[in-house]
C-alpha positions as CSV (number, residue, x, y, z in Angstrom):
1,X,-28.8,-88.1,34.7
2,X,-29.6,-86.3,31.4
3,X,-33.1,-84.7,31.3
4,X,-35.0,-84.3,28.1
5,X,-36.4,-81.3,27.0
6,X,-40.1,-81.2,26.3
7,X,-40.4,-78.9,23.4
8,X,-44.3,-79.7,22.3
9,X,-47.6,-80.1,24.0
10,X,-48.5,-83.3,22.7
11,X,-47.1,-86.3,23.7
12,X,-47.7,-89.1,21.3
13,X,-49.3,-92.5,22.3
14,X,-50.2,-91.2,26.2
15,X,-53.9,-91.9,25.6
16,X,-55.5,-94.6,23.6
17,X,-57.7,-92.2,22.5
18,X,-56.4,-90.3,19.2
19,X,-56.3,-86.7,19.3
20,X,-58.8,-84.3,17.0
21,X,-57.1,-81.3,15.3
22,X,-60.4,-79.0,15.1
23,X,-60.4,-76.2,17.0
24,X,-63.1,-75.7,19.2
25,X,-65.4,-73.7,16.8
26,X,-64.7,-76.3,13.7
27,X,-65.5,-79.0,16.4
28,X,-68.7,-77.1,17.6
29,X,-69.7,-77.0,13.6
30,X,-69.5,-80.4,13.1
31,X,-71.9,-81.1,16.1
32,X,-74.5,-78.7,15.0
33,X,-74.6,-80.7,11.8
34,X,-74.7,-84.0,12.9
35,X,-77.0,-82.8,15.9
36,X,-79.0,-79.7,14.9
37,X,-82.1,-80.7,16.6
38,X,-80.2,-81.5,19.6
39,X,-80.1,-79.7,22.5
40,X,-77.0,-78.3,23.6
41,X,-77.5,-76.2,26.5
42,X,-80.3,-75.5,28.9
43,X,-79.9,-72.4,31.3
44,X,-82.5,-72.7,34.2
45,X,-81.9,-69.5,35.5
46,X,-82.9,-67.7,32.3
47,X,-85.4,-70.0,31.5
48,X,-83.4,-70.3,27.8
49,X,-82.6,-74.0,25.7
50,X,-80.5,-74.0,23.1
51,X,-80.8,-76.9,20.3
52,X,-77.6,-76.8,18.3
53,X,-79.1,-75.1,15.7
54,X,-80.3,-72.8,17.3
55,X,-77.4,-71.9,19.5
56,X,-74.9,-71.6,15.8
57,X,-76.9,-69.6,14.3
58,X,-76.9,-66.9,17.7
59,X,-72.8,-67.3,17.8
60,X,-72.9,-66.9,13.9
61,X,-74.9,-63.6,14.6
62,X,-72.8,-62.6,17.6
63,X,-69.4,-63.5,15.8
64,X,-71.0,-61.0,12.2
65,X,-71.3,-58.6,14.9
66,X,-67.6,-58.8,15.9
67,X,-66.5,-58.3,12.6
68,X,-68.9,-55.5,11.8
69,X,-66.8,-54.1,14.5
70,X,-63.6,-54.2,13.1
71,X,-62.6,-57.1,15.3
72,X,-59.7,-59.6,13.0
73,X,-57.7,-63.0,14.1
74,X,-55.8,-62.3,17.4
75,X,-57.4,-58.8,18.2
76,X,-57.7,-59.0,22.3
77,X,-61.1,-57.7,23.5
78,X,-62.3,-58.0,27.0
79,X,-65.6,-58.7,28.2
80,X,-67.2,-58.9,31.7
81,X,-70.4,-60.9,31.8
82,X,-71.6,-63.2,34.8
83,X,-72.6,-67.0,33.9
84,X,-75.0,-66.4,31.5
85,X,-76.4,-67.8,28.1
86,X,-74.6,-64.4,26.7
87,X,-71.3,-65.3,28.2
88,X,-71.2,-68.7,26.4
89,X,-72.2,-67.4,23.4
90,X,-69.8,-64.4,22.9
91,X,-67.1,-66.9,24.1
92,X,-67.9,-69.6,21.3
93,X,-68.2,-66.2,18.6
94,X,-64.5,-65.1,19.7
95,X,-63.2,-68.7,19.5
96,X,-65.2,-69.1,15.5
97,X,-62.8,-65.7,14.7
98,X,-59.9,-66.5,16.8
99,X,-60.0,-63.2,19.2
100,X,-58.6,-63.9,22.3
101,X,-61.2,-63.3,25.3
C-alpha cells in the first residue's frame, strides 16, 4: 500500500467553508472597521470593556511600543502575564509585528 506524503497544511476542499488568507492582525483590522463601536471584549475581573476601537488603538500603542524597543519581524520575546486584558493585548501587538510570543 503506497502512502502519500502530506507536504502542506491545507487540504483543499475538506470544509465547505473557504479558507481566509489574513493573518490574525489583518483579520482583527478588518473587524475593527467594519465594527468599531462594537464591543470586542469584556473582562469582569478588571472591570475593563473593550469596543473594537478602542481595543486597536491600545494594541496599536502597545505594538509602537515594541518597535520603539527595537523589536523587528521574527524577534522572540517572552512575556509572563496571568489572563488579563494586558495579556491579550500584548499578544494581538506581537501578532500586528510578527514577533513570536
Amino acid at each position: 500500500m503506497s502512502k502519500t506524503k502530506l507536504t502542506s497544511s491545507y487540504f483543499h476542499h475538506a470544509s465547505s467553508f473557504q479558507l481566509t488568507y489574513q493573518t490574525l492582525s489583518q483579520s482583527f483590522d478588518e473587524m475593527a472597521r467594519k465594527y468599531a463601536d462594537h464591543e470586542c471584549f469584556i473582562f469582569k475581573g478588571e472591570q475593563k470593556r473593550y469596543t473594537y476601537k478602542t481595543f486597536k488603538a491600545e494594541v496599536d500603542n502597545i505594538a509602537v511600543a515594541l518597535l520603539e524597543l527595537g523589536y523587528e519581524k521574527h524577534d522572540r520575546f517572552a512575556v509572563w502575564l496571568p489572563n488579563t486584558s494586558e495579556n491579550v493585548t500584548i499578544s494581538y501587538a506581537a501578532s500586528k509585528l510578527g514577533l513570536i510570543k
